[in-house]
C-alpha positions as CSV (number, residue, x, y, z in Angstrom):
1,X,-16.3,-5.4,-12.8
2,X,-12.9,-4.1,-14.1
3,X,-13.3,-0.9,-11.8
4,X,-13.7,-3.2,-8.8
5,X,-10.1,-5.1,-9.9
6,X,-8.4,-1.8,-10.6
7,X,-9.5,-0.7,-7.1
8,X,-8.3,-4.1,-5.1
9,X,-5.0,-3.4,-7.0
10,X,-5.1,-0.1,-5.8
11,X,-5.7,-0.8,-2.3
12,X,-2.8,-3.9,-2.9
13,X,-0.5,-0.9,-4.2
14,X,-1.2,1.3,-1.0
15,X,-0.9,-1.4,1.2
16,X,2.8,-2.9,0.0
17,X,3.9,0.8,0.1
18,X,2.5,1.8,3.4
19,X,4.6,-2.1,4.3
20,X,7.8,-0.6,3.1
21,X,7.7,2.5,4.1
22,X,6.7,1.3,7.6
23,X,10.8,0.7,8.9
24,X,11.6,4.0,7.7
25,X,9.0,5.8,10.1
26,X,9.7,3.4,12.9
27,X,13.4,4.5,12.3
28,X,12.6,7.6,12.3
29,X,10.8,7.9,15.5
């Protein structure tokens, strides 16, 4: 059960960092 939360926070990780670094690859292209 704790490796399925440490995986959803992983996945929450990934997913705000793939939100921020979203406007720098827009600006970029």
């Amino acid at each position: 059960m704790k490796n399925e939360f440490n995986f959803a926070s992983g996945l929450a990780t990934l997913d705000t960092f793939f939100l921020l670094l979203l406007p720098y690859v827009i600006s970029i292209i």
